[in-house]
mmJSON file of the N, C-alpha and C atoms, coordinates in Angstrom:
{"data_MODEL":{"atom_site":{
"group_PDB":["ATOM","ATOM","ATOM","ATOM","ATOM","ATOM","ATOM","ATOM","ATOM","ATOM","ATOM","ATOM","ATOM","ATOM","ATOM","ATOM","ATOM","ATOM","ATOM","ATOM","ATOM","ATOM","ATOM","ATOM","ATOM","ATOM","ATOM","ATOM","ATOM","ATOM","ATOM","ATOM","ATOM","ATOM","ATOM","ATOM","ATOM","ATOM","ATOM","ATOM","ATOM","ATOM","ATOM","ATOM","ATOM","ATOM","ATOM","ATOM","ATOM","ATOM","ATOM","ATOM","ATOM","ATOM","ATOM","ATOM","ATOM","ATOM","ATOM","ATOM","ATOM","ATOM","ATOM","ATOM","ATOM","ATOM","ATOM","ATOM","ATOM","ATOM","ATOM","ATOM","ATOM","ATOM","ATOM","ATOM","ATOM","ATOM","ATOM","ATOM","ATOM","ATOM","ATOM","ATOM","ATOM","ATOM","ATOM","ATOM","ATOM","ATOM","ATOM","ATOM","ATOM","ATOM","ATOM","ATOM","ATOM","ATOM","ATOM","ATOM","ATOM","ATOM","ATOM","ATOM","ATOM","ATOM","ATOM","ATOM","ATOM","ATOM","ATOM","ATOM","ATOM","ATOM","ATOM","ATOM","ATOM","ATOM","ATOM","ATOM","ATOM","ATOM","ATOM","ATOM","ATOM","ATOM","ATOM","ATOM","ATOM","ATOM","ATOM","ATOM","ATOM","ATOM","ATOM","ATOM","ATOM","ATOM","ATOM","ATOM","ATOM","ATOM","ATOM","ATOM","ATOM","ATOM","ATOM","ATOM","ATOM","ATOM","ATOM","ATOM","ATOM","ATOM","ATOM","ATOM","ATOM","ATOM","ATOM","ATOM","ATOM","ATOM","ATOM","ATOM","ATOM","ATOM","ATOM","ATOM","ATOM","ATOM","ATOM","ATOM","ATOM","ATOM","ATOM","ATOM","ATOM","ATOM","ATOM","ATOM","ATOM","ATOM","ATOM","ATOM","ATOM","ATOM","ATOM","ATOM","ATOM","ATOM","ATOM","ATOM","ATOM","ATOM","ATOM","ATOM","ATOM","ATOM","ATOM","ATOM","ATOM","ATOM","ATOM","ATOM","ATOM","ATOM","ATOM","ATOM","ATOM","ATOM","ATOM","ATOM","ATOM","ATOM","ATOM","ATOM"],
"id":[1,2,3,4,5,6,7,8,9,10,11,12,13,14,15,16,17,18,19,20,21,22,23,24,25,26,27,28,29,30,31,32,33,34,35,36,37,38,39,40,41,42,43,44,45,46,47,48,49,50,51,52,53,54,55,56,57,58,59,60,61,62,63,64,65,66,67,68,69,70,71,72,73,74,75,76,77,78,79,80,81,82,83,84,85,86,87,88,89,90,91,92,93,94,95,96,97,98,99,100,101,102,103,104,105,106,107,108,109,110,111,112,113,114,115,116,117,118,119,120,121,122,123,124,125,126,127,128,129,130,131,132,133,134,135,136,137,138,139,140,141,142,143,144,145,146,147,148,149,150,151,152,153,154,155,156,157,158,159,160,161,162,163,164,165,166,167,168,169,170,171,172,173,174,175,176,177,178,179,180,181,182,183,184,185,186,187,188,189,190,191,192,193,194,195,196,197,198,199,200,201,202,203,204,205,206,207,208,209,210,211,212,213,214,215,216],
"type_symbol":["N","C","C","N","C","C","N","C","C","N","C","C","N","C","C","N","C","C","N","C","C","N","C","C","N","C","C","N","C","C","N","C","C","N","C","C","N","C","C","N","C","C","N","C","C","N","C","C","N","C","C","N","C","C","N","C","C","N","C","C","N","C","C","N","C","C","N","C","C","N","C","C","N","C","C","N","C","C","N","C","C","N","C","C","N","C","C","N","C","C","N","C","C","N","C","C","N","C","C","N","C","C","N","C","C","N","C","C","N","C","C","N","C","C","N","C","C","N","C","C","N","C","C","N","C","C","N","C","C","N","C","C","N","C","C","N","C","C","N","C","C","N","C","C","N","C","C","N","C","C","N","C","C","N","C","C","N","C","C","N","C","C","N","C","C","N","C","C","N","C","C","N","C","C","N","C","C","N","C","C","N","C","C","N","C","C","N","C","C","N","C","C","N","C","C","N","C","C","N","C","C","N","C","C","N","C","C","N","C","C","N","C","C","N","C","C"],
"label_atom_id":["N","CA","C","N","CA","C","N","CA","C","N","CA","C","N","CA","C","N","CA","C","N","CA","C","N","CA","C","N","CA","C","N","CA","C","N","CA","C","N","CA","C","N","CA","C","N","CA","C","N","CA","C","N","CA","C","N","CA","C","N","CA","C","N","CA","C","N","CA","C","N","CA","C","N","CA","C","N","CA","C","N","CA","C","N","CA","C","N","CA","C","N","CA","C","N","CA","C","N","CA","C","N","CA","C","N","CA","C","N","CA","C","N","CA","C","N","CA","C","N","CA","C","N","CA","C","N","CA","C","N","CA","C","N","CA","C","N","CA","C","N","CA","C","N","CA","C","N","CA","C","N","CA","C","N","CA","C","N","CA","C","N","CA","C","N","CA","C","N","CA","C","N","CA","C","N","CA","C","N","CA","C","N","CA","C","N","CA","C","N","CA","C","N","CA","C","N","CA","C","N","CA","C","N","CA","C","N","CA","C","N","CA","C","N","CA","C","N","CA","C","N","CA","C","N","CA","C","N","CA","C","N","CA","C","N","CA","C","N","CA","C","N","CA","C","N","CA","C","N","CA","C"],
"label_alt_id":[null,null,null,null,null,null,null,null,null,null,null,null,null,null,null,null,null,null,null,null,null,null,null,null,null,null,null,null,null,null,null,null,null,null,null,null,null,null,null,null,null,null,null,null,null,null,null,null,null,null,null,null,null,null,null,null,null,null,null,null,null,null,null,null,null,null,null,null,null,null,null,null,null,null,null,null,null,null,null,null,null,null,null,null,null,null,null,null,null,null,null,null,null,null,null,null,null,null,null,null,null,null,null,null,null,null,null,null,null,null,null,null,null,null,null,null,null,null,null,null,null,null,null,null,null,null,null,null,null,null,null,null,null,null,null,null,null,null,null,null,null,null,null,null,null,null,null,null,null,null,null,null,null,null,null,null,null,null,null,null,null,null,null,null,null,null,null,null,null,null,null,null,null,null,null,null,null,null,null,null,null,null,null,null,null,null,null,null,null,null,null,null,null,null,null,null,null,null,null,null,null,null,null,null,null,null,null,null,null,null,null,null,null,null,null,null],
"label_comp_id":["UNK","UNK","UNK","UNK","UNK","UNK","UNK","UNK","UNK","UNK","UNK","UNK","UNK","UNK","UNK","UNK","UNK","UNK","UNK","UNK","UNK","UNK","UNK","UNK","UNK","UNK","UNK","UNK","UNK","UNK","UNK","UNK","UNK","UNK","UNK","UNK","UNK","UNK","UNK","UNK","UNK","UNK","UNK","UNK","UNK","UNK","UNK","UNK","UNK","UNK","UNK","UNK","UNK","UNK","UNK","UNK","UNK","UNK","UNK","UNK","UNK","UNK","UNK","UNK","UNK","UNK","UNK","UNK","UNK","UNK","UNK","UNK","UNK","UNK","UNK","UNK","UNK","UNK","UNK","UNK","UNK","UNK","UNK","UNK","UNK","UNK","UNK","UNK","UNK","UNK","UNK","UNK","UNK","UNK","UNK","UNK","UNK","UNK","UNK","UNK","UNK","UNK","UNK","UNK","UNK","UNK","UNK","UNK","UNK","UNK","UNK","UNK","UNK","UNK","UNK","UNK","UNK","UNK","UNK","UNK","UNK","UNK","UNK","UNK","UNK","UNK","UNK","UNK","UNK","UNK","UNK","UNK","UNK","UNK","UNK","UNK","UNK","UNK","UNK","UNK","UNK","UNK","UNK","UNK","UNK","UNK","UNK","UNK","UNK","UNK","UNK","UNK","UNK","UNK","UNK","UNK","UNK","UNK","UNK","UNK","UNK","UNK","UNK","UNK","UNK","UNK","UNK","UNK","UNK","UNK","UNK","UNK","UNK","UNK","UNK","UNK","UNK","UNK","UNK","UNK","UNK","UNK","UNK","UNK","UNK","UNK","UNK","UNK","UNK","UNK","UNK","UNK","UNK","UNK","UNK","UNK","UNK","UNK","UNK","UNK","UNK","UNK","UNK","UNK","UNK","UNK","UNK","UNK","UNK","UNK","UNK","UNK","UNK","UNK","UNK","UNK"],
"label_asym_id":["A","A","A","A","A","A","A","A","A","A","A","A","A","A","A","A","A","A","A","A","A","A","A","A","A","A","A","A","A","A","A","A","A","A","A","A","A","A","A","A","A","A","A","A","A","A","A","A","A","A","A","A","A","A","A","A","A","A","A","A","A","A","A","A","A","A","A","A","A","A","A","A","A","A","A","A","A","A","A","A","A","A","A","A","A","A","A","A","A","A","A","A","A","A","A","A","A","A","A","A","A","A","A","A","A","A","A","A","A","A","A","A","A","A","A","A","A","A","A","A","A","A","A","A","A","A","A","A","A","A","A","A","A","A","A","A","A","A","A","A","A","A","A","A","A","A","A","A","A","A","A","A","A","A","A","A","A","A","A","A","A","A","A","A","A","A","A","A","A","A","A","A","A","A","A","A","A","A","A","A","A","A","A","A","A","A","A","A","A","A","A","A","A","A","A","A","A","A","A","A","A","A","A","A","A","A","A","A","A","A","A","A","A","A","A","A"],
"label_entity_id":["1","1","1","1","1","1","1","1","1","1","1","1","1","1","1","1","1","1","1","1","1","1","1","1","1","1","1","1","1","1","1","1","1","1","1","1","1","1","1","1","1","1","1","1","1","1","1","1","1","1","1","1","1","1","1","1","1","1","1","1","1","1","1","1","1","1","1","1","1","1","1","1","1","1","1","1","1","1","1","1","1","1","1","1","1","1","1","1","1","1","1","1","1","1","1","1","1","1","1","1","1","1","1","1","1","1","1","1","1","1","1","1","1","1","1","1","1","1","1","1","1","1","1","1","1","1","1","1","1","1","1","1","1","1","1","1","1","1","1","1","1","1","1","1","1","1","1","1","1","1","1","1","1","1","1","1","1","1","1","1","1","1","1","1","1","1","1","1","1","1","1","1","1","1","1","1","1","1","1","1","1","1","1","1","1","1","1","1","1","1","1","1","1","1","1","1","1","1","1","1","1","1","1","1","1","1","1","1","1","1","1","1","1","1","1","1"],
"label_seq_id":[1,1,1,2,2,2,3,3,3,4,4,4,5,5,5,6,6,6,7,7,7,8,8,8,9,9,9,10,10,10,11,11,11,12,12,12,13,13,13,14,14,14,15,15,15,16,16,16,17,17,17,18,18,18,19,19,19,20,20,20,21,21,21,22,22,22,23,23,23,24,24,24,25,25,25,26,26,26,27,27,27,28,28,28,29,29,29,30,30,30,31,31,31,32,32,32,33,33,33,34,34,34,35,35,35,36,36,36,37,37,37,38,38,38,39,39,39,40,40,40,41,41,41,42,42,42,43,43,43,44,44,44,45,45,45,46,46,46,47,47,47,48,48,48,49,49,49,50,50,50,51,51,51,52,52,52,53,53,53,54,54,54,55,55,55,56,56,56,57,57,57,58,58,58,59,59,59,60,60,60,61,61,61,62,62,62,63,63,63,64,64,64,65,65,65,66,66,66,67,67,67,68,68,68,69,69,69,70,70,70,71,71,71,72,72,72],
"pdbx_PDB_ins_code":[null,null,null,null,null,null,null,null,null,null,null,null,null,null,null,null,null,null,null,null,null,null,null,null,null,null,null,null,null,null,null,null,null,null,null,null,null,null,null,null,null,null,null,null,null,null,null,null,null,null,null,null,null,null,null,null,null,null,null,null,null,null,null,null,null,null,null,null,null,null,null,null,null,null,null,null,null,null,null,null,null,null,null,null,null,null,null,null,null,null,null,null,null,null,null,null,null,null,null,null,null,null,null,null,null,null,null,null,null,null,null,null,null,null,null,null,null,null,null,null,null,null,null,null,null,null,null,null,null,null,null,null,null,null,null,null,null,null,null,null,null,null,null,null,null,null,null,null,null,null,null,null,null,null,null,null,null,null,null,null,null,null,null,null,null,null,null,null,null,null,null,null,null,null,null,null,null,null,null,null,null,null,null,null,null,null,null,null,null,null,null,null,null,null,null,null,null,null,null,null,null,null,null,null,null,null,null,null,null,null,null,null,null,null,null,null],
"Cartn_x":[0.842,0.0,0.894,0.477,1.484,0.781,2.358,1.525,1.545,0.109,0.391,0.811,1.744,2.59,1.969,2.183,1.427,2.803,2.496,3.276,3.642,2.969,3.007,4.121,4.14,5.055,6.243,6.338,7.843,8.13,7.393,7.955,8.664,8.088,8.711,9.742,9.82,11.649,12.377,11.729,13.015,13.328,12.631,13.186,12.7,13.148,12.225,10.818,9.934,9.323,9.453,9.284,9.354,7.904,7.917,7.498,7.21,8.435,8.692,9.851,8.732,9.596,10.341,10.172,10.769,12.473,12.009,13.369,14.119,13.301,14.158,14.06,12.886,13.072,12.184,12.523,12.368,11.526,10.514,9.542,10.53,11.599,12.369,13.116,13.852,14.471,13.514,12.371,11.585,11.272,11.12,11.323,12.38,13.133,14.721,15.241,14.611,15.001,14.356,12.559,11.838,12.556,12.946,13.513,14.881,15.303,16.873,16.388,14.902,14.715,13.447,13.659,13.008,11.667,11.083,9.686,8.879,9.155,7.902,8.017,7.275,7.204,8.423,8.949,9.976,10.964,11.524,12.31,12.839,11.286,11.715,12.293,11.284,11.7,13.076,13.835,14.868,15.876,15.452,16.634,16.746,15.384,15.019,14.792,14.153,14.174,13.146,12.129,10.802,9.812,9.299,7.805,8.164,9.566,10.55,10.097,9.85,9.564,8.263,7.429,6.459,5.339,6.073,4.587,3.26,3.604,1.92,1.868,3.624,3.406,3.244,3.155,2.986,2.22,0.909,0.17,0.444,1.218,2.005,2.957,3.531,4.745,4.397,3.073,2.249,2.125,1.329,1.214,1.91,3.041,4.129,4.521,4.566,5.118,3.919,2.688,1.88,1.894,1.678,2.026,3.419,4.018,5.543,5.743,5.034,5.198,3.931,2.883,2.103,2.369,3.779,4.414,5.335,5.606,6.254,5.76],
"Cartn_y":[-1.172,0.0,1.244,1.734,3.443,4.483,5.129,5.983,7.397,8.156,9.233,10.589,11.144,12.375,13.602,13.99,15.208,16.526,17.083,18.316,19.089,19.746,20.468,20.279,18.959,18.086,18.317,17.84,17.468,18.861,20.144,21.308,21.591,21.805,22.266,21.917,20.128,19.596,20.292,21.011,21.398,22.757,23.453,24.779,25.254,26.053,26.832,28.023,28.046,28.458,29.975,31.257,32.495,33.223,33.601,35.009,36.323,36.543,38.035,37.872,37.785,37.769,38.866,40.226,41.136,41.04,40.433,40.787,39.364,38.407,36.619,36.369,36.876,36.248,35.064,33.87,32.565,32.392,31.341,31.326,30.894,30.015,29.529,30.435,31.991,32.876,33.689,33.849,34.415,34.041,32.633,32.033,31.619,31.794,31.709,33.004,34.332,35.166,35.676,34.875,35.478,34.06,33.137,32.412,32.846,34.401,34.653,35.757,36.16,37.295,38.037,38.3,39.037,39.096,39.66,39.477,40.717,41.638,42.743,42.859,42.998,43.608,44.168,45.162,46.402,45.179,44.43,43.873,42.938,42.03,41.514,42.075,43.517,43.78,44.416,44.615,45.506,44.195,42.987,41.81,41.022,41.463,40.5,41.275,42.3,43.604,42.845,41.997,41.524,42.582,42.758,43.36,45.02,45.114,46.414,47.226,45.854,45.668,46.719,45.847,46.389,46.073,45.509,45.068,44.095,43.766,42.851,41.794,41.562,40.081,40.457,41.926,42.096,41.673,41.284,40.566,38.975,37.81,36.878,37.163,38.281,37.839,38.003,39.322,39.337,38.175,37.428,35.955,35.025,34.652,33.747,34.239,35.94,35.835,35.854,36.043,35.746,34.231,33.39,32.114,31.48,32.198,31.663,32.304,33.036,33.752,33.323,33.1,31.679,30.51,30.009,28.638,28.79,29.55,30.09,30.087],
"Cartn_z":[0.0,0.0,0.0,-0.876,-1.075,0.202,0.263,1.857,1.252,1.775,1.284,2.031,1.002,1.945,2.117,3.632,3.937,3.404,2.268,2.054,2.996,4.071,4.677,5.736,6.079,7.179,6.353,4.889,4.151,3.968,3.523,3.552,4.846,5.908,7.284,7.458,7.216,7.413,6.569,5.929,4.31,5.359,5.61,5.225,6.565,7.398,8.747,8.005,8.904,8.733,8.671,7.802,7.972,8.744,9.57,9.791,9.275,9.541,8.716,7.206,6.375,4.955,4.657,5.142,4.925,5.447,6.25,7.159,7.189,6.895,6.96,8.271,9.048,10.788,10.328,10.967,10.96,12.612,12.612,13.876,14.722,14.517,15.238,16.006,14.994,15.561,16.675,16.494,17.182,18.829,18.794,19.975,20.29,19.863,20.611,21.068,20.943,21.24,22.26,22.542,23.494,24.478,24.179,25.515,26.119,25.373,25.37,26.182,26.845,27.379,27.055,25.476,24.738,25.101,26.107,26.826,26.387,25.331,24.84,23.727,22.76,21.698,20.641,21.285,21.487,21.37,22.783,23.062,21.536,21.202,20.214,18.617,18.997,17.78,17.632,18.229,18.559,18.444,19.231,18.573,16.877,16.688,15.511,14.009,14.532,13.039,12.437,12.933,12.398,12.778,11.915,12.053,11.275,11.376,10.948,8.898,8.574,6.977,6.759,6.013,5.771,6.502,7.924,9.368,9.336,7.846,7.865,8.677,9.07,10.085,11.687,11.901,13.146,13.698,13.786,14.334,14.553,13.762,13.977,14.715,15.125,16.062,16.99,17.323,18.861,19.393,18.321,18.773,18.906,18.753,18.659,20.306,20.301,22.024,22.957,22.62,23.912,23.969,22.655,23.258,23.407,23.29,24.277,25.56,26.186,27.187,28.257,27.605,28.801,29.282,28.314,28.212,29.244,29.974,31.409,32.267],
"occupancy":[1.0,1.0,1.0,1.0,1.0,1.0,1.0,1.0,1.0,1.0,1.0,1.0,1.0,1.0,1.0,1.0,1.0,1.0,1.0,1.0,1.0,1.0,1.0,1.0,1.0,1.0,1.0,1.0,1.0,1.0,1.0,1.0,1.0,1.0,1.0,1.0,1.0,1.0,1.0,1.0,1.0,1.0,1.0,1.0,1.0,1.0,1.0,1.0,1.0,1.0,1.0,1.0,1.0,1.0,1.0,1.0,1.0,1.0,1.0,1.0,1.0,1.0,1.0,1.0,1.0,1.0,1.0,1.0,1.0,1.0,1.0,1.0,1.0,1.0,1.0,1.0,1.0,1.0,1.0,1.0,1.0,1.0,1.0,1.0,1.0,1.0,1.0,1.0,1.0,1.0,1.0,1.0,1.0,1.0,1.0,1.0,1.0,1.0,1.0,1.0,1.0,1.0,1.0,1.0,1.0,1.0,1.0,1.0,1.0,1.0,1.0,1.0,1.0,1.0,1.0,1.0,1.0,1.0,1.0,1.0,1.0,1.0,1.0,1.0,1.0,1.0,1.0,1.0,1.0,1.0,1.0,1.0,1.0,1.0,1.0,1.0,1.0,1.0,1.0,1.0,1.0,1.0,1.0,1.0,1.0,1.0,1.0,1.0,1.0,1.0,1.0,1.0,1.0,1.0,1.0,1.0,1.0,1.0,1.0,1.0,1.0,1.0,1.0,1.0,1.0,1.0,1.0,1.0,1.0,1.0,1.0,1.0,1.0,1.0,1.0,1.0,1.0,1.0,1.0,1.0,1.0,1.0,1.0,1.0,1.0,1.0,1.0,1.0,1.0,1.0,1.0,1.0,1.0,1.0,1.0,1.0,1.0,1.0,1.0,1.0,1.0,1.0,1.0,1.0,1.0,1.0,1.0,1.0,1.0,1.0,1.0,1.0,1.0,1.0,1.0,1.0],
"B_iso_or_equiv":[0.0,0.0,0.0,0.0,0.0,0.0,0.0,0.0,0.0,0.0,0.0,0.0,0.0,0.0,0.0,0.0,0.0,0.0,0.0,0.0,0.0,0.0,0.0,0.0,0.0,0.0,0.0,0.0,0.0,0.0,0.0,0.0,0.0,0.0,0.0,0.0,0.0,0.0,0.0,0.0,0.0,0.0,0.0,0.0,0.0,0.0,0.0,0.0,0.0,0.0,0.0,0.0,0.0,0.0,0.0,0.0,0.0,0.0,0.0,0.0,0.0,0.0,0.0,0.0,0.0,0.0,0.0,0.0,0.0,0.0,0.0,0.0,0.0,0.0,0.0,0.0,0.0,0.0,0.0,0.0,0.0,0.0,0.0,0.0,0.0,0.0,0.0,0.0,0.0,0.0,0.0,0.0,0.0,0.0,0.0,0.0,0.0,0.0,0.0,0.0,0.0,0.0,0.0,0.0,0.0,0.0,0.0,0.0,0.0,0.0,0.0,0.0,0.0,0.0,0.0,0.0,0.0,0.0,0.0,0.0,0.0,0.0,0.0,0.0,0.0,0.0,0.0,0.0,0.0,0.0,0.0,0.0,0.0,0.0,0.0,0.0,0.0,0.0,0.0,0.0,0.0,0.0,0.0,0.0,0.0,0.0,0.0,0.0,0.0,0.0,0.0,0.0,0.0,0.0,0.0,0.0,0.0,0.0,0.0,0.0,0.0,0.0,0.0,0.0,0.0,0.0,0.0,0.0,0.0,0.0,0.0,0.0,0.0,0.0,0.0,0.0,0.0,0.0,0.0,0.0,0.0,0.0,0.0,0.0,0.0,0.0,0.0,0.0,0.0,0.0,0.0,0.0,0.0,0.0,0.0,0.0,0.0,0.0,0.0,0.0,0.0,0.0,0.0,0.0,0.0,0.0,0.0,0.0,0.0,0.0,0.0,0.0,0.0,0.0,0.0,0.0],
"pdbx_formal_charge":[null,null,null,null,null,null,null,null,null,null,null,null,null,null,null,null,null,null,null,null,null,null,null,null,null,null,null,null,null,null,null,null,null,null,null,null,null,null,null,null,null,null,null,null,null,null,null,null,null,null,null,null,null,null,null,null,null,null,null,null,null,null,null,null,null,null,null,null,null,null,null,null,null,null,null,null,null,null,null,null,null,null,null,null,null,null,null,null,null,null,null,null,null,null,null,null,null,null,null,null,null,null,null,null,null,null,null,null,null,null,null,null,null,null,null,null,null,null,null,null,null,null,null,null,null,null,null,null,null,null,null,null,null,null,null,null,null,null,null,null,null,null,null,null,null,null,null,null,null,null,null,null,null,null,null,null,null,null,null,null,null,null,null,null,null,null,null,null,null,null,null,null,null,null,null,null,null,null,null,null,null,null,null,null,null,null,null,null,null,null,null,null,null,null,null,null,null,null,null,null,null,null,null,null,null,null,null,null,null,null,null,null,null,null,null,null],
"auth_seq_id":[1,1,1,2,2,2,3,3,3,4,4,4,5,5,5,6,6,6,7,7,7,8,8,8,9,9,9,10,10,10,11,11,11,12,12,12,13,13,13,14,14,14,15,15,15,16,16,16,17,17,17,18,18,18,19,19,19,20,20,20,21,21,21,22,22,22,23,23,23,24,24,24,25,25,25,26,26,26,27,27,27,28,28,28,29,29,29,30,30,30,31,31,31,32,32,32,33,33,33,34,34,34,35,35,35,36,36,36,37,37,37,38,38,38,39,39,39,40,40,40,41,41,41,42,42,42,43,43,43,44,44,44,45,45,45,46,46,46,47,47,47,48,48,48,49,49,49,50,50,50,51,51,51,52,52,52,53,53,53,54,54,54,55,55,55,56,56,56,57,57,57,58,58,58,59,59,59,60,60,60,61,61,61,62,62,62,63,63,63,64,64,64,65,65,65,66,66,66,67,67,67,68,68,68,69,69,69,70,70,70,71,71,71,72,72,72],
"auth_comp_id":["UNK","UNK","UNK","UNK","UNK","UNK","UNK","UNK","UNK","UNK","UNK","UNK","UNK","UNK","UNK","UNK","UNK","UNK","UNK","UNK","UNK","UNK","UNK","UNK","UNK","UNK","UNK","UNK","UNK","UNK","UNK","UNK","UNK","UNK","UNK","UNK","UNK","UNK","UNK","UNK","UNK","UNK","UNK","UNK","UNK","UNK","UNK","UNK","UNK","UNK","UNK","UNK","UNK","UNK","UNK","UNK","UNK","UNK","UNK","UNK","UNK","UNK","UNK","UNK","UNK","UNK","UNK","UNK","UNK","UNK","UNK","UNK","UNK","UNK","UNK","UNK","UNK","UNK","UNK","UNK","UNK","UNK","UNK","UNK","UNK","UNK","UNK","UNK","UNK","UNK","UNK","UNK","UNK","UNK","UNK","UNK","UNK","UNK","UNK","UNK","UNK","UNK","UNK","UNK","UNK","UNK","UNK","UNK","UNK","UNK","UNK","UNK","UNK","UNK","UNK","UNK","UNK","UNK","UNK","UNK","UNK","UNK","UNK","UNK","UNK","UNK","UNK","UNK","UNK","UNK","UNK","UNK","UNK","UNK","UNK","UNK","UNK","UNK","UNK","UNK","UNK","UNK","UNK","UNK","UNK","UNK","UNK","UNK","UNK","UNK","UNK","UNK","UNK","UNK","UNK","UNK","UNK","UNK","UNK","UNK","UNK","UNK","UNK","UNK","UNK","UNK","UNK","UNK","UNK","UNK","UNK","UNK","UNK","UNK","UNK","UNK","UNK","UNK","UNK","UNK","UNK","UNK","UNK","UNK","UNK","UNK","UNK","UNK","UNK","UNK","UNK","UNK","UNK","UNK","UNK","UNK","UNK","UNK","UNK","UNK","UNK","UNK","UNK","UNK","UNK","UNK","UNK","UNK","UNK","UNK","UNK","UNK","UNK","UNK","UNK","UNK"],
"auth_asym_id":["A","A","A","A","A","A","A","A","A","A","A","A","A","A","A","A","A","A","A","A","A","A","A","A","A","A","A","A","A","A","A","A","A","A","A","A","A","A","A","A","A","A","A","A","A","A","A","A","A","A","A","A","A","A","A","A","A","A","A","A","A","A","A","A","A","A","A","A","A","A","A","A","A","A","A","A","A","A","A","A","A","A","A","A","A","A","A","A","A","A","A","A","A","A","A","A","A","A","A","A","A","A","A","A","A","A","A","A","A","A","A","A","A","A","A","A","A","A","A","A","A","A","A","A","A","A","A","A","A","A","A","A","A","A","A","A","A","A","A","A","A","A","A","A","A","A","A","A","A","A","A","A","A","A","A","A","A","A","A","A","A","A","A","A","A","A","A","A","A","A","A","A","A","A","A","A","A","A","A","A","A","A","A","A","A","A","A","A","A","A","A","A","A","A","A","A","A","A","A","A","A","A","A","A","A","A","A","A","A","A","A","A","A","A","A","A"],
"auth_atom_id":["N","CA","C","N","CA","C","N","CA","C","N","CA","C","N","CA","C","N","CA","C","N","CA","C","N","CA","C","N","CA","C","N","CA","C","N","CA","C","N","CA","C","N","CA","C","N","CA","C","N","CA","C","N","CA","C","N","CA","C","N","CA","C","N","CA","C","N","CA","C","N","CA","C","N","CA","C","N","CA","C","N","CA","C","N","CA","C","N","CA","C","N","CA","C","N","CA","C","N","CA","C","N","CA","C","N","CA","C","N","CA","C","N","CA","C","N","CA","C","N","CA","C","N","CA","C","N","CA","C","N","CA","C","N","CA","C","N","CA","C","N","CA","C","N","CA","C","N","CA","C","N","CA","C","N","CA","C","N","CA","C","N","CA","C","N","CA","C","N","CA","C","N","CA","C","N","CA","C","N","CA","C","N","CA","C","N","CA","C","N","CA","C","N","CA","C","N","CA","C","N","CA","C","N","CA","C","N","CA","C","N","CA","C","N","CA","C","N","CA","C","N","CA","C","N","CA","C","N","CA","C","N","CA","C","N","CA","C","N","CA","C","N","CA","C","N","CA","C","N","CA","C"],
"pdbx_PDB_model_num":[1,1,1,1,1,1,1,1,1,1,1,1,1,1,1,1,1,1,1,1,1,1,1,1,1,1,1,1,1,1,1,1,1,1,1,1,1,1,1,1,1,1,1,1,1,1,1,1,1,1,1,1,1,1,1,1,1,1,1,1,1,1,1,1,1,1,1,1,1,1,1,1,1,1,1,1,1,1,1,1,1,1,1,1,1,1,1,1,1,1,1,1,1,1,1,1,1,1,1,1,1,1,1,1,1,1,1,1,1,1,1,1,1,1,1,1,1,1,1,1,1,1,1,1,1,1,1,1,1,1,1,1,1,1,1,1,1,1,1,1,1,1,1,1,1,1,1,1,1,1,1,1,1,1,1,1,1,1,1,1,1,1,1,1,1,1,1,1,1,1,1,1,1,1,1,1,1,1,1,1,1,1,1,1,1,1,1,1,1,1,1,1,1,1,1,1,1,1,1,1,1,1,1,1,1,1,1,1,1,1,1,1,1,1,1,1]
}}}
């Protein structure tokens, strides 16, 4: 029986996920920087230069740190 592949799974192993395309912040960089401290907004954006572009992902990175910051 042939198994069938979920794309979405085989993309992710390929490549990290982006965030902020403007800038190349990766979700991974994002939470590695709010576990490096980075506990506001400001904070992150000042390590990461996400949201800096043209902002449409600002609302994804709000969220990436309220839910890494309940995970505490």
């Amino acid at each position: 029986m042939e198994q069938e592949i979920d794309l979405n799974n085989l993309y992710a192993m390929m490549r990290p996920r982006k965030v902020c395309l403007c800038m190349s912040v990766t979700e991974a960089e994002i939470i590695k920087t709010i576990k490096n401290g980075a506990d506001t907004l400001d904070k992150l954006v000042d390590e990461t230069s996400a949201t800096t572009g043209c902002g449409t992902c600002s609302a994804q990175v709000m969220m990436i740190l309220e839910r890494e910051k309940s995970k505490t």
